[in-house]
C-alpha positions in Angstrom: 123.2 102.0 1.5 120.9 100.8 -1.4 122.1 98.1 -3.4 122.2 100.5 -6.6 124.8 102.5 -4.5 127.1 99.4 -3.4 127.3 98.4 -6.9 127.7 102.0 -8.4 130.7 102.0 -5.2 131.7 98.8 -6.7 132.0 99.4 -10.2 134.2 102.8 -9.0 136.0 100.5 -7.3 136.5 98.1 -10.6 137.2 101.1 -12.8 140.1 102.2 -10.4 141.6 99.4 -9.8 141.7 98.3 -13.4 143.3 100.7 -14.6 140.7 102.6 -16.7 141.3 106.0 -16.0 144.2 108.3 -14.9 143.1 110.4 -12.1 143.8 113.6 -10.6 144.3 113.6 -6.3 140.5 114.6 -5.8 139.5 111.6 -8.3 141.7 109.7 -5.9 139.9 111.0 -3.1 136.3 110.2 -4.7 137.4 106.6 -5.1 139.0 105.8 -2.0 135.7 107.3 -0.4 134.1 104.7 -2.7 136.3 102.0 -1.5 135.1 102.9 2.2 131.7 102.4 1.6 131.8 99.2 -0.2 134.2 97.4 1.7 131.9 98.3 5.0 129.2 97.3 3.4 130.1 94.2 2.0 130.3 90.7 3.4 130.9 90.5 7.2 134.3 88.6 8.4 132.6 85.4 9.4 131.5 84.8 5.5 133.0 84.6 2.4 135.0 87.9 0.7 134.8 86.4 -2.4 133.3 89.6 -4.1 136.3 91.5 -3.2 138.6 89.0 -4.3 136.6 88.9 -7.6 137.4 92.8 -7.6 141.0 92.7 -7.3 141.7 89.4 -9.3 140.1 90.3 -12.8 141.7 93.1 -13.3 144.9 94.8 -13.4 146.5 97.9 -11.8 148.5 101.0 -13.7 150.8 102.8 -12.4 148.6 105.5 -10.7 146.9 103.5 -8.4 149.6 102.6 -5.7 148.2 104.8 -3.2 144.7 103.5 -4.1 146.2 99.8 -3.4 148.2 100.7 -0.3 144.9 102.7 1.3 142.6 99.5 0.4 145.2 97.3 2.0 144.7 99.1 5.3 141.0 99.2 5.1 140.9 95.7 4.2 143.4 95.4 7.6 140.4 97.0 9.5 137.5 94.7 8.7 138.9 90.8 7.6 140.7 89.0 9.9 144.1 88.0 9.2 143.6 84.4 7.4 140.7 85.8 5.9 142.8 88.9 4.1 145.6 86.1 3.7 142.8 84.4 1.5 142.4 87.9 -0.8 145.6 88.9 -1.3 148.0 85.1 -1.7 147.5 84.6 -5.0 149.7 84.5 -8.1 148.5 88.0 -9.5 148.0 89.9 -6.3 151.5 89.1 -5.5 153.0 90.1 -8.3 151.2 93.5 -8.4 151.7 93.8 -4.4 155.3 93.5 -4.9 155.7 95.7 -7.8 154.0 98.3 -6.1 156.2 97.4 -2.4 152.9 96.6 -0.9 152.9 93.6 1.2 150.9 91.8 3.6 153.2 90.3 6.8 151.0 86.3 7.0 150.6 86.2 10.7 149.8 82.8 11.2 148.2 81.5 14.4 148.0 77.9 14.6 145.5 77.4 17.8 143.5 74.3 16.6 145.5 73.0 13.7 147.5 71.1 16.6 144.7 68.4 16.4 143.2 68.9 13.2 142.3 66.0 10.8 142.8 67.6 7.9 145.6 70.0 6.7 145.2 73.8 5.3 145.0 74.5 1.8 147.8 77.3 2.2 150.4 74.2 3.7 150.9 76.6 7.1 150.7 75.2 10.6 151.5 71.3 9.0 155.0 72.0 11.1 153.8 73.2 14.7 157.5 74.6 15.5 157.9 76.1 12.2 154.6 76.7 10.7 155.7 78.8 7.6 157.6 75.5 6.5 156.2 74.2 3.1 153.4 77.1 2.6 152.7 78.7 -0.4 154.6 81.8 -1.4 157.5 80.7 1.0 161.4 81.3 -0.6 162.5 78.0 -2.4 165.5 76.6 0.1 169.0 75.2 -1.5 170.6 72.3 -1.3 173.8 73.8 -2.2 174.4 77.7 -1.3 173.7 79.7 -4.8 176.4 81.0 -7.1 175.5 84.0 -8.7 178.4 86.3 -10.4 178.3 89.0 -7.8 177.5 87.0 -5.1 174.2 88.3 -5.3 171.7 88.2 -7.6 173.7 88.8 -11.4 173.2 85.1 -13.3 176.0 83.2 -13.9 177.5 84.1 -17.2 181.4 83.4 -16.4 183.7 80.7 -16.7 185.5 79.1 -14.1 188.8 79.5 -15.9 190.4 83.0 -17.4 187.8 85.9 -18.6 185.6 84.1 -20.4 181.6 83.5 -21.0 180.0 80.3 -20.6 178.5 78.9 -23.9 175.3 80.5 -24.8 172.6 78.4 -23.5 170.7 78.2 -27.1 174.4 76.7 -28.3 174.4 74.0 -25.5 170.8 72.9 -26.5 172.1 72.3 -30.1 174.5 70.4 -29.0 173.4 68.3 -26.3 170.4 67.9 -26.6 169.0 68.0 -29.9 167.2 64.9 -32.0 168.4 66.2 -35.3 164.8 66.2 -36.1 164.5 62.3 -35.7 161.4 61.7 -33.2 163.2 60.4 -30.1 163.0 56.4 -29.7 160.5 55.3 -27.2 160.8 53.6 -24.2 158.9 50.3 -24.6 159.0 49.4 -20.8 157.1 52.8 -20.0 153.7 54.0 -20.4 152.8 57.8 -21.3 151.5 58.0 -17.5 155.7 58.4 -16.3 155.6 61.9 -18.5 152.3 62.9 -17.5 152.3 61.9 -13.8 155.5 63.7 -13.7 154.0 66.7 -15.0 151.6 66.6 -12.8 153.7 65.6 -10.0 155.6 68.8 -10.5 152.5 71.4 -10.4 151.7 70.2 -6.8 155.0 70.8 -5.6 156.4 73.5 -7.8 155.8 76.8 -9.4 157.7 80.2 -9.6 156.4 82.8 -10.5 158.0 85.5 -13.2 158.9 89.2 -12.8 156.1 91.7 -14.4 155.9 95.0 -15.6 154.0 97.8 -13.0 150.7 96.5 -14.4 151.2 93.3 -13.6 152.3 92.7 -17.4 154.2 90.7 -19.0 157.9 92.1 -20.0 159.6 92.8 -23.1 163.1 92.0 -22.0 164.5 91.3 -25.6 166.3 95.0 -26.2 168.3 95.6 -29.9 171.1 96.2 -27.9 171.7 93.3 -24.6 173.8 95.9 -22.7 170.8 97.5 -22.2 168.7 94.7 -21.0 167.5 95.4 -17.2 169.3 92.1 -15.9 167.3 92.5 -12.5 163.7 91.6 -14.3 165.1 90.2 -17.3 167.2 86.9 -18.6 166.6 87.0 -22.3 168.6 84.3 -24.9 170.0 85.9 -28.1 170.0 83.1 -30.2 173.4 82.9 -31.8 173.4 83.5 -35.9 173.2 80.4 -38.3 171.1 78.6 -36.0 169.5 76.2 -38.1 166.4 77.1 -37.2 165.8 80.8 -35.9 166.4 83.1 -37.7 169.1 85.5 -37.3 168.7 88.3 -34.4 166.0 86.0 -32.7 165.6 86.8 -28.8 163.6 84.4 -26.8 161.6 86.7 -24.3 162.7 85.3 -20.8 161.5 87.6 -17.7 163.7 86.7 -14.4 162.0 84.8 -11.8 160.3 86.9 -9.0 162.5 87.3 -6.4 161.1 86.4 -2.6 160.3 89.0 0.1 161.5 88.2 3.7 159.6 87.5 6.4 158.9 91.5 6.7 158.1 92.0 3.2 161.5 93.7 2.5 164.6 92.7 -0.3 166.8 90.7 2.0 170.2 91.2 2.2 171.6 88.3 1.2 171.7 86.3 -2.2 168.6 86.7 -4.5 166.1 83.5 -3.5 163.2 82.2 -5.6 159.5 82.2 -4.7 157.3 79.3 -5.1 154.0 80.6 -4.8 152.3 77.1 -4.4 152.6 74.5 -1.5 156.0 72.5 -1.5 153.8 69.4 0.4 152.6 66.3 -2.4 148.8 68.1 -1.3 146.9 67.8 -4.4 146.7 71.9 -4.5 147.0 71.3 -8.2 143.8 69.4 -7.6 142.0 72.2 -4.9 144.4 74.9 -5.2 146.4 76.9 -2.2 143.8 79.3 -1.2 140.6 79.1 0.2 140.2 82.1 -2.6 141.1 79.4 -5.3 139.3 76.8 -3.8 135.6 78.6 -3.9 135.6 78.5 -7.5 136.3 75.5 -8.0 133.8 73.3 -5.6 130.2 72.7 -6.7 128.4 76.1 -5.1 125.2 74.3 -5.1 126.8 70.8 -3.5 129.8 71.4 -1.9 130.9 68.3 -0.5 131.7 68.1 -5.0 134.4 69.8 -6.9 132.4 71.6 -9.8 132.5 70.2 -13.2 130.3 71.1 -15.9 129.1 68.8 -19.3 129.3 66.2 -17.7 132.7 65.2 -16.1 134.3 67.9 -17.7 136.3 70.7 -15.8 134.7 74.1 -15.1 135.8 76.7 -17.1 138.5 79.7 -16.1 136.6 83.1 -16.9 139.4 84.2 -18.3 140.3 83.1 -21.5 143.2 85.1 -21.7 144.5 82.2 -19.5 144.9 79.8 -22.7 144.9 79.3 -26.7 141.1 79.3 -27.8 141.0 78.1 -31.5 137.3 77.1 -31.3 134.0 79.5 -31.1 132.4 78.0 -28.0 135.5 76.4 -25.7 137.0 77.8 -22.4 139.8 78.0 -21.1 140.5 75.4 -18.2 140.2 76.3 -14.7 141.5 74.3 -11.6 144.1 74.8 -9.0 147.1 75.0 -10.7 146.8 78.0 -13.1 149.1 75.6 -15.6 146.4 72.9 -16.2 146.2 74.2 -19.5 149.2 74.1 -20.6 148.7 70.5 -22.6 145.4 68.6 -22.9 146.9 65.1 -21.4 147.1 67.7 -18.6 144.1 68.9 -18.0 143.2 64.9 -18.9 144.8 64.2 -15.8 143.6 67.0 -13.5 139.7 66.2 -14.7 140.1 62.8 -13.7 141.1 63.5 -9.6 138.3 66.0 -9.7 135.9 62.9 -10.7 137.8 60.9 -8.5 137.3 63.2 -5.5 133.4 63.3 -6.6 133.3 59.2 -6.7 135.0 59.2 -3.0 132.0 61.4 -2.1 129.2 59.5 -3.6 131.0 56.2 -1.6 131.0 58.1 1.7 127.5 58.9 1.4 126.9 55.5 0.7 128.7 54.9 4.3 126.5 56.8 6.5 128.7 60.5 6.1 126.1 63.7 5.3 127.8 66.6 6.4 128.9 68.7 3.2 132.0 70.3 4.7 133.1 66.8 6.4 132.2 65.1 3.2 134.6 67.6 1.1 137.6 67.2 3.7 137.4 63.7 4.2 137.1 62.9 0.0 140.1 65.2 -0.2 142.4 63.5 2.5 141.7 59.8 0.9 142.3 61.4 -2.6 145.3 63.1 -1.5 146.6 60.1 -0.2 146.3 58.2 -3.3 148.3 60.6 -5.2 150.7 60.4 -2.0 150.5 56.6 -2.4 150.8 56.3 -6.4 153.7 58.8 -6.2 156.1 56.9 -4.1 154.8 53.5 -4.8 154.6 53.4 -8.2 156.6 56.5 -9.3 159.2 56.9 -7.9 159.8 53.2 -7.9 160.3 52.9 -11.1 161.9 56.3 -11.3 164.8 55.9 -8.4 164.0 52.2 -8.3 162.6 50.3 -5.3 166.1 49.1 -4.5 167.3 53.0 -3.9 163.9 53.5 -2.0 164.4 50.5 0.0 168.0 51.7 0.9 166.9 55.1 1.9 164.2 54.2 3.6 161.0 55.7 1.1 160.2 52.7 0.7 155.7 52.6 0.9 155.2 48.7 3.0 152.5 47.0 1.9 152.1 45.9 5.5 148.6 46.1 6.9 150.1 46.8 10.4 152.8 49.5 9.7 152.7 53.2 10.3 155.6 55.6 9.0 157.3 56.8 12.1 159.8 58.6 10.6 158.4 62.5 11.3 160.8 64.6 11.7 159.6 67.8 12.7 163.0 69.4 12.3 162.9 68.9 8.2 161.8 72.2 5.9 159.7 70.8 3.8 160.3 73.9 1.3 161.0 72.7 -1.9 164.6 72.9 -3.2 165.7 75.5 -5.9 167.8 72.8 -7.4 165.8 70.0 -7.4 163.3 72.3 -8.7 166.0 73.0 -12.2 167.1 69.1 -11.6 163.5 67.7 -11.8 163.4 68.9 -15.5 164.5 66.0 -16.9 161.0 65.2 -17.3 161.3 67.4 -20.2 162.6 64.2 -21.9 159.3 62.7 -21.7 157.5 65.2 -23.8 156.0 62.9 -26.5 156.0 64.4 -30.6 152.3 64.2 -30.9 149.2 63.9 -28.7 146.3 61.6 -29.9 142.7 61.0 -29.2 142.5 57.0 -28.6 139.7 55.2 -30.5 138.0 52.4 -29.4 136.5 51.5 -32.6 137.4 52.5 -36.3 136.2 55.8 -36.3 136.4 58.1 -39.3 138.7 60.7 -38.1 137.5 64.7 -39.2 140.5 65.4 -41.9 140.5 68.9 -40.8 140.4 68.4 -37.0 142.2 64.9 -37.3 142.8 63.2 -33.9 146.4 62.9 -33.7 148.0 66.6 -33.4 152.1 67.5 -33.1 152.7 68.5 -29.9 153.7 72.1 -30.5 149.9 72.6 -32.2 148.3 71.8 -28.6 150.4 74.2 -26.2 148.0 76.2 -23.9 144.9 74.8 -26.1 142.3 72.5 -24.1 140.6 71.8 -27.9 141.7 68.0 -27.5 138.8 67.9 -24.3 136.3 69.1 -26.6 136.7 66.6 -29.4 134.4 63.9 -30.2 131.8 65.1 -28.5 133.7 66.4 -25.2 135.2 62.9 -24.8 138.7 64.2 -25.3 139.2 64.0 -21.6 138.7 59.7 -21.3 140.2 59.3 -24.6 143.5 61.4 -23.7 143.5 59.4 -20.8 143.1 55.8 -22.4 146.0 57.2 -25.4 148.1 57.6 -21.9 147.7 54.3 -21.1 148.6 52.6 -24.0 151.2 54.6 -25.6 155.0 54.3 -24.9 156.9 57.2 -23.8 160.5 59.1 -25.1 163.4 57.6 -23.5 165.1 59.2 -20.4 167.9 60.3 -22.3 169.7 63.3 -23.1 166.9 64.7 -26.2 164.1 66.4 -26.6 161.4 66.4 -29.2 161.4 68.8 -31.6 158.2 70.3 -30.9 159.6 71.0 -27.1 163.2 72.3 -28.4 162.4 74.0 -31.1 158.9 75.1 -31.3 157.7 75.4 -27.6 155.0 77.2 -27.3 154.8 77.8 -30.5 152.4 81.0 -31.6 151.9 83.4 -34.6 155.4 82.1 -35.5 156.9 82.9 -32.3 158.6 80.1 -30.0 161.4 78.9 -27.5 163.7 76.5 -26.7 162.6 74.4 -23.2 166.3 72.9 -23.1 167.8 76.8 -23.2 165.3 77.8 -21.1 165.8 74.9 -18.5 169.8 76.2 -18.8 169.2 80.0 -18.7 166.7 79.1 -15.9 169.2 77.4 -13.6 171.6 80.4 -14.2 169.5 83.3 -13.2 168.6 80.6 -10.4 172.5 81.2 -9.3 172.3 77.3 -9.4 176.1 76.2 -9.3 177.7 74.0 -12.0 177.2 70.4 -11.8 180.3 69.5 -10.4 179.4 70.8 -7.2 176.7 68.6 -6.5 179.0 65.6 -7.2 180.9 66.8 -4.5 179.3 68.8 -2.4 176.4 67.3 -1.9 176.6 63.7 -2.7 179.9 63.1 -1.4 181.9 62.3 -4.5 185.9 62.9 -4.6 187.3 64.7 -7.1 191.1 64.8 -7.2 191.0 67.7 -10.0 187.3 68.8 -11.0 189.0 71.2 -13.6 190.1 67.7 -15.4 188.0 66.1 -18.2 189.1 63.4 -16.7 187.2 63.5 -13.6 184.0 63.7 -16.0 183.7 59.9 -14.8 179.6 59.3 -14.8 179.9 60.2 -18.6 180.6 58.3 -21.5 183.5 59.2 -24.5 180.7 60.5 -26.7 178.8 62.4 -24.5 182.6 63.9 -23.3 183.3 64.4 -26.3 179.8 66.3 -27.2 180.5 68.5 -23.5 184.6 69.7 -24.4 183.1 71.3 -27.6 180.5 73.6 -26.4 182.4 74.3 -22.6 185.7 75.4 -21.8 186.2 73.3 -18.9 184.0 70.5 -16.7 183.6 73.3 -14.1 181.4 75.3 -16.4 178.9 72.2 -16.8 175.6 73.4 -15.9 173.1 71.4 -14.1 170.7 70.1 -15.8 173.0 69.2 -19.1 175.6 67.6 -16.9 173.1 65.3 -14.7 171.3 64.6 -17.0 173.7 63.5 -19.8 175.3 60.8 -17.4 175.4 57.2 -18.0 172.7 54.9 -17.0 173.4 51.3 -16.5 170.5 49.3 -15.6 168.9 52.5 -13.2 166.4 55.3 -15.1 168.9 58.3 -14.6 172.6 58.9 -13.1 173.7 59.5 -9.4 173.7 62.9 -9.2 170.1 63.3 -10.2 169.2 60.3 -7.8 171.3 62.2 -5.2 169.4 65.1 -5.8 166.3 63.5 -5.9 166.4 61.4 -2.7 167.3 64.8 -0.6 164.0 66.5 -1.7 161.6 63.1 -1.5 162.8 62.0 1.7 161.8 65.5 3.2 158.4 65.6 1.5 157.7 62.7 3.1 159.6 62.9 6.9 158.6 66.2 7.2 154.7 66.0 6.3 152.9 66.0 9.6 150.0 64.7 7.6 151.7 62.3 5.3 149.2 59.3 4.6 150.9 56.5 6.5 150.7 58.3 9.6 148.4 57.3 12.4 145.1 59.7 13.0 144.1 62.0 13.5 146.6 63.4 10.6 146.8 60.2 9.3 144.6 57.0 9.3 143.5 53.9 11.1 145.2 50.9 10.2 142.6 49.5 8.0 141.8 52.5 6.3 145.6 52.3 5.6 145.0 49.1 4.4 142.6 50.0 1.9 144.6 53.1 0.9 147.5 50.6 0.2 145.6 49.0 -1.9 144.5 51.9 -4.8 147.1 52.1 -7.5 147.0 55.1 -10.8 145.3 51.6 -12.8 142.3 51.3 -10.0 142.2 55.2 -10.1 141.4 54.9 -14.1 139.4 52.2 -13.8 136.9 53.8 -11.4 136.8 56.9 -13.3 137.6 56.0 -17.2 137.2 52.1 -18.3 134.7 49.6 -17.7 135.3 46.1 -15.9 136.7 44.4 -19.0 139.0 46.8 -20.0 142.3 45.1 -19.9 145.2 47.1 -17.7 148.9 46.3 -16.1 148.6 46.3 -12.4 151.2 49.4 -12.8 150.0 51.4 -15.6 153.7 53.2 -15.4 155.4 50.1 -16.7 152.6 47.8 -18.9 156.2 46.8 -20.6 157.9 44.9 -17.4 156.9 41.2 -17.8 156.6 41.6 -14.2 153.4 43.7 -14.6 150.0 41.4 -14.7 147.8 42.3 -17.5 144.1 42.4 -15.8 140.9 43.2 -16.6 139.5 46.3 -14.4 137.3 44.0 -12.8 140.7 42.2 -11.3 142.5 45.4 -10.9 142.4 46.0 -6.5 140.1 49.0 -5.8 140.5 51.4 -3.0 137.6 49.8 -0.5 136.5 52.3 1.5 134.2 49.8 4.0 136.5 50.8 7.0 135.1 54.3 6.9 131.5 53.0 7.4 129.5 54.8 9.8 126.9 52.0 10.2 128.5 49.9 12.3 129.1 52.9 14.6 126.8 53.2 17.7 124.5 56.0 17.4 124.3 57.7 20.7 121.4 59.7 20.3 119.3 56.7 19.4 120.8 54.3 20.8 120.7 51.5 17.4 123.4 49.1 17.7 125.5 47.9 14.5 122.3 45.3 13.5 120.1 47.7 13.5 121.6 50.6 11.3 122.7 48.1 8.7 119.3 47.0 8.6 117.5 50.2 8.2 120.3 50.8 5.3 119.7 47.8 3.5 115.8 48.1 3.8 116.7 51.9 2.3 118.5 50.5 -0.5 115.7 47.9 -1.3 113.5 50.6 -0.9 114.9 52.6 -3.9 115.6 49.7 -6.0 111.7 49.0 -5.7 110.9 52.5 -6.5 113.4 52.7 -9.9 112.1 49.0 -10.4 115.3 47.8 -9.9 114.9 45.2 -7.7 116.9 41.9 -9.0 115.9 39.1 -6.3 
């Protein structure tokens, strides 16, 4: 077949697929013939099936085409192999349009090899040899607590737990609870801006559900005049009550219902509604490389690919699509990485550009260490940098977040000894994440700072139409703040991280996250209503239940106010006007409105917390303490021990004199050591040196190879006239 031919069969196959025509059954016939002869004349199995990926992934599907879809599923059956169709079809579109349409591809997974691999899959199968779905991506979220929907089923909770009654409209709660009264929240002087975007950031490599769609693949209109007639299986909208305050009367916050999973066989199971999480539940960096070798290929350097891809300099590459983001500018992209949410704030995609440069300066080490195979060079730099965020996570994190006490007494606890592996595997843990801790883990919505600013080393003259300080709600799903002052934004985002101090952990949110979330042509929602309607549709069961059920507590009447004993008078107070009783307390309001005393938050969220951490860790066959071959040698441990998020920012973002707390989480602890970089401890990666190795082909010993690399390096510094002594 000429190439004219596979591209006219191509482009059939684009139209089709896409949507762009309505065909009769011999149209249908014509482009299924066209499908045949691409797809057989296209890549073999052993390489890449990026172009048909490309194909599928671009576009979107109408309601015609589900015998077009269901017939190039099967042909696709006949040619790739099944990791390799696996690759095509798990990703965050495909599935939705796949399970619209009742099409579904069963993940046979064969773990042969993976037994003694070094490095883990992108897709988190085969890290659990016994149960190797455990943890993947696109796996049902598990529960801590069994789920309490209204018909035991799937219907959200809307009832009270005493008489006939409705529990308070979830827009109400939010004014209640958890509004600022337009006062910017008080900030935390202890804590850096790092806690709220670490935690961010935290969150999109462990978690992300994805939300029912139309047929097309498009998003929902769920808000209907009349809610009786609102399809409650796709849809959870709020009707925001009258007199708000803010919205005006009649407003409907468009909420599509999350997708709900598929078992094993790709049918509705039987039992209660579950949630998907179409990423990895492992702390993996996929929001770093992604969950799919299909995600992964656009994102590492085609030309290099031991390097992720970045492009003007340090900056991320940009996502095709610009649908996926706010473009205000003539000129700027859209983000891409490998979380699709990386635009959702700049300090975001901040954070994600700087572990891409990290993984590119890991590289540029272990070529300076003897290692020159690209693929090698690309798993090993991804192992070390997932192990930092591994490290920085529990170490520094959650430290402060739980406290090192609570980690010490639950054994999470990172040892800074250089002669310690973590025994604790436990290959009996499911390392899926938890649909609770999943609504739980919100309270990092308290974090979200008012306004996002550019930092300045010097007294620039700020542009008074593009000025460098911006109210949150004006940077939602816009990566402008990268492109300012002269595509800086990235560092200087960064450096504003450092040395700003974050919202309290408290009760509020900002206005610009309450209020005006996502805020477009006028139109926005409420992230504390949505966190509240979330957990609902969720069938997460009231807070009460976790004090009981799951950490243990005694309750002699949970009906009572008076068992409300974790919460102050005014926060009781605040609770007994909006609900009817303290069994109606959802969630998220009721653990997070507990009192703190000298710990971060209360001890149901710690509870809830410790349940989830302790698996990601136990159960992680390749967690970074480990011994090899998942793991490491005990001096690469060592050195791994050793990196902190301040020597991650000084490698990438400040130079040697830029002055830093050892924790860049907590610069306000009088614990904390102010050092220049220079002082801060760097990750040392001398123990992976391949020069001291004995060469068996050659037969150099350890002298010799050092030699010939040192007289290399003099070599060059002669050439670049270099050479200092």
């Amino acid at each position: 077949m000429s190439t004219i031919t596979l591209l006219l069969a191509f482009s059939v196959l684009t139209c089709a697929v896409h949507g762009t025509y309505y065909y009769d059954s011999s149209f249908a016939a014509n482009v299924l013939t066209a499908v045949q002869l691409a797809l057989t004349n296209i890549a073999q199995p052993t390489e890449d099936p990026v172009q048909l990926f490309q194909l599928f992934e671009s576009g979107k599907y109408n309601e015609n085409n589900a015998a077009l879809v269901a017939k190039t599923m099967d042909i696709l059956k006949t040619i790739y192999t099944d990791s390799e169709l696996n690759n095509i079809v798990y990703n965050e579109t495909l599935y939705a349009i796949f399970q619209s349409r009742g099409v579904c591809v069963v993940k046979n997974l064969n773990c042969t090899g993976q037994a003694t691999s070094v490095y883990r899959t992108l897709d988190g199968s085969c890290n659990n040899l016994n149960h190797p779905e455990w943890g993947m991506a696109f796996r049902s979220q598990r529960r801590l607590l069994n789920p309490a929907y209204d018909d035991g089923v799937s219907s959200p909770r809307v009832h009270s737990a005493i008489g006939t009654g409705t529990l308070p409209n979830p827009r109400t709660i939010s004014n209640v609870m958890h509004s600022n009264k337009g006062i910017s929240t008080p900030l935390d002087q202890k804590i850096s801006l790092h806690v709220f975007q670490w935690g961010q950031f935290l969150d999109h490599d462990i978690i992300s559900t994805p939300v029912s769609t139309g047929v097309n693949g498009d998003a929902l209109s769920c808000c209907e005049t009349n809610p009786a007639n609102v399809n409650t299986d796709k849809c959870a909208p709020i009707y925001v009550p009258n007199s708000d305050g803010f919205f005006a009367d009649g407003t409907c916050m468009n909420v599509p219902r999350s997708a709900p999973a598929l078992d094993g066989n790709c049918n509705t199971p039987t039992g209660p509604r579950q949630q998907v999480n179409k990423i990895t539940s492992y702390i993996d960096g996929s929001n770093v490389y992604g969950s799919s070798a299909a995600e992964l290929i656009k994102l590492r350097n085609p030309n290099s690919t031991e390097y992720m891809a970045v492009t003007n300099g340090n900056n991320l590459p940009p996502n095709n699509d610009n649908s996926a983001c706010t473009l205000t500018v003539q000129g700027e992209s859209c983000s891409n990485a490998g979380d699709s949410r990386v635009n959702v704030v700049p300090s975001l995609g901040s954070y994600h550009t700087l572990f891409v440069q990290e993984h590119n300066r890991i590289v540029n080490l272990l070529k300076g260490l003897g290692w020159t195979d690209p693929e090698e060079l690309f798993q090993e730099a991804r192992k070390i940098n997932i192990a930092q965020i591994q490290h920085i996570t529990y170490n520094e994190f959650l430290s402060w977040l739980l406290t090192r006490t609570v980690l010490q007494q639950n054994n999470l606890i990172i040892t800074g000894s250089r002669t310690t592996f973590f025994t604790g595997y436990d290959p009996t843990i499911n390392t899926d994440i938890a649909n609770d801790f999943g609504i739980a883990y919100r309270i990092g919505h308290t974090w979200i700072p008012a306004q996002m600013k550019l930092h300045t080393d010097f007294p620039e003259t700020s542009d008074i139409n593009d000025p460098d300080v911006k109210n949150i709600e004006d940077t939602y799903h816009n990566p402008h703040m990268l492109y300012m002052r002269g595509r800086t934004g990235s560092n200087r985002l960064v450096k504003w991280l450092t040395e700003g101090r974050c919202p309290r952990t408290d009760r509020l949110l900002e206005d610009g996250a309450r209020n005006k979330l996502f805020l477009k042509n006028g139109v926005s929602f409420d992230l504390a209503a949505l966190n509240i309607n979330r957990g609902r549709e969720h069938g997460i069961p009231p807070y009460w239940k976790y004090r009981t059920e799951l950490c243990g507590e005694t309750l002699a009447d949970p009906s009572s106010w008076s068992s409300m004993t974790l919460h102050d008078n005014i926060t009781i107070a605040l609770l007994k006007s909006v609900y009817q009783s303290p069994m109606d307390i959802d969630l998220w309001t009721g653990a997070l409105t507990e009192s703190i005393s000298t710990a971060v938050i209360g001890p149901t969220l710690t509870c809830i917390f410790l349940a989830q951490f302790r698996a990601l860790r136990n159960g992680d066959r390749y967690w970074f303490e480990r011994p090899e071959p998942e793991g490491f040698s005990l001096a690469k441990l060592t050195a791994i021990k050793q990196t902190s998020l301040a020597a991650v920012l000084c490698a990438n973002v400040y130079d040697a004199s830029f002055v830093i707390s050892q924790s860049a989480f907590i610069p306000g602890d009088v614990r904390n050591v102010l050092l220049p970089c220079s002082q801060i401890p760097k990750l040392d990666l001398s123990a992976w040196s391949r020069f001291g190795k004995r060469n068996l082909n050659t037969g150099k010993d350890e002298f010799e190879n050092k030699l010939v690399h040192l007289l290399l390096e003099i070599l060059k510094e002669k050439e670049s006239g270099d050479v200092k002594k």
